[in-house]
One Martini backbone bead per residue (centre of mass of N, CA, C, O) as a GRO file, in nm:
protein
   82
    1UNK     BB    1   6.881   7.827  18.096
    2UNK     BB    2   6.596   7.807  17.978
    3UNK     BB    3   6.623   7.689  17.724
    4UNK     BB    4   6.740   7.410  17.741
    5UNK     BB    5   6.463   7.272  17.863
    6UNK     BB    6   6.343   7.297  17.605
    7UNK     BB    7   6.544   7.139  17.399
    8UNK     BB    8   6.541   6.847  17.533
    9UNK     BB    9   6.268   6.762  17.391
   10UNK     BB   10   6.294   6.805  17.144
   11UNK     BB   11   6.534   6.603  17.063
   12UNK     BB   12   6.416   6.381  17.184
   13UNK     BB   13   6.174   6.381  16.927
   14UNK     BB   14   6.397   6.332  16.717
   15UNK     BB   15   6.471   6.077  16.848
   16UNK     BB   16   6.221   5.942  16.834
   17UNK     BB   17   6.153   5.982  16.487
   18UNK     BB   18   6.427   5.873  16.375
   19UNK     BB   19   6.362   5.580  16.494
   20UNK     BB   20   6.100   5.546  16.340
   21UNK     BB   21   6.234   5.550  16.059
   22UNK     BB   22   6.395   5.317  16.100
   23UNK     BB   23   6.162   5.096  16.135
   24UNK     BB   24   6.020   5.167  15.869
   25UNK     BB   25   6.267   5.110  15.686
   26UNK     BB   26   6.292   4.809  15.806
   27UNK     BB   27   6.016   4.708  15.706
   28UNK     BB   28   6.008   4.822  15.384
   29UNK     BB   29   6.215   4.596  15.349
   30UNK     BB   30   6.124   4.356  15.424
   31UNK     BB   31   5.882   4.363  15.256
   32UNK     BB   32   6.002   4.372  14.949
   33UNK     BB   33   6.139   4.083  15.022
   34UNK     BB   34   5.848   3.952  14.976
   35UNK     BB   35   5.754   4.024  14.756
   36UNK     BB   36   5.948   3.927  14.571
   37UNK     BB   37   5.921   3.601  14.662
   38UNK     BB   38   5.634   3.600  14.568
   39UNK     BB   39   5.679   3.655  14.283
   40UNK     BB   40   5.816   3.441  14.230
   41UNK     BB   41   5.642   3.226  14.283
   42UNK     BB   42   5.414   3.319  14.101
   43UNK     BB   43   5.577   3.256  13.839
   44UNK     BB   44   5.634   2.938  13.917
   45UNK     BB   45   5.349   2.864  13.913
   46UNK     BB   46   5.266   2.949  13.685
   47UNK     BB   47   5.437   2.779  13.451
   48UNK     BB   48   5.303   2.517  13.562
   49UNK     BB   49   5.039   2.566  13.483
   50UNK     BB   50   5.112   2.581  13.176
   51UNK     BB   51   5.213   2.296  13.159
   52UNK     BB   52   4.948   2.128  13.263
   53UNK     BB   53   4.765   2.218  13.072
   54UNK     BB   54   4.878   2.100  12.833
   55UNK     BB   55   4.907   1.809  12.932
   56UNK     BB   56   4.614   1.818  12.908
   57UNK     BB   57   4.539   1.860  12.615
   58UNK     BB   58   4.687   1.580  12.560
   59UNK     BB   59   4.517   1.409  12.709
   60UNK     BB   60   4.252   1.457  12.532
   61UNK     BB   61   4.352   1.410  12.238
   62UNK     BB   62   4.374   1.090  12.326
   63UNK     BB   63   4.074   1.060  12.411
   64UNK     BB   64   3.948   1.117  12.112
   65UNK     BB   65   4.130   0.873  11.961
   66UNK     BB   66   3.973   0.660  12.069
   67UNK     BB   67   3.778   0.431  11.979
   68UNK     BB   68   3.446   0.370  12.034
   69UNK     BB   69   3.494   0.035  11.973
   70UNK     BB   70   3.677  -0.003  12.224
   71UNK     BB   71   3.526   0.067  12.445
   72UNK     BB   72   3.280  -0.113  12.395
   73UNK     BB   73   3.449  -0.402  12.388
   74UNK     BB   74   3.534  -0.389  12.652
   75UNK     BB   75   3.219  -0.372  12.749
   76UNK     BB   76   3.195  -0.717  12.643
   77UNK     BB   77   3.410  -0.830  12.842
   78UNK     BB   78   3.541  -1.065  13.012
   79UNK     BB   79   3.668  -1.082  13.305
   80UNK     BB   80   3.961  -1.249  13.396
   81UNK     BB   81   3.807  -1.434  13.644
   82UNK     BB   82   3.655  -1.647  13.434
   0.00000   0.00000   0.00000
């Protein structure tokens, strides 16, 4: 009888470890699965941005296609209201 009342902490201790190990295994599911969603974010907003820079790139090159003296004549012009 001296044994049980040892063994019934020690138990209780597994128990309360086993617990603990549940806790941690759910919580790095749970992290795992918010990296995972990150990830693709982060994936996806790259993409957005190499397309958006491409398309500023086409920007630039019309904006330096257009003729100095177009520039020039436009301010040149008076407004449409005289």
């Amino acid at each position: 009888m001296t044994d049980f009342p040892a063994e019934a902490p020690q138990n209780n201790n597994y128990s309360v470890l086993e617990q603990r190990i549940v806790d941690l295994e759910s919580q790095l599911a749970f992290q795992e699965d918010t990296i995972s969603e990150l990830n693709k974010l982060v994936t996806a907003q790259s993409q957005e941005l190499h397309r958006i820079q491409k398309h500023l790139v086409l920007v630039a090159e019309r904006l330096q296609q257009i003729p100095e003296s177009q520039d020039q004549a436009a301010g040149d012009e008076r407004p449409p209201h005289y």
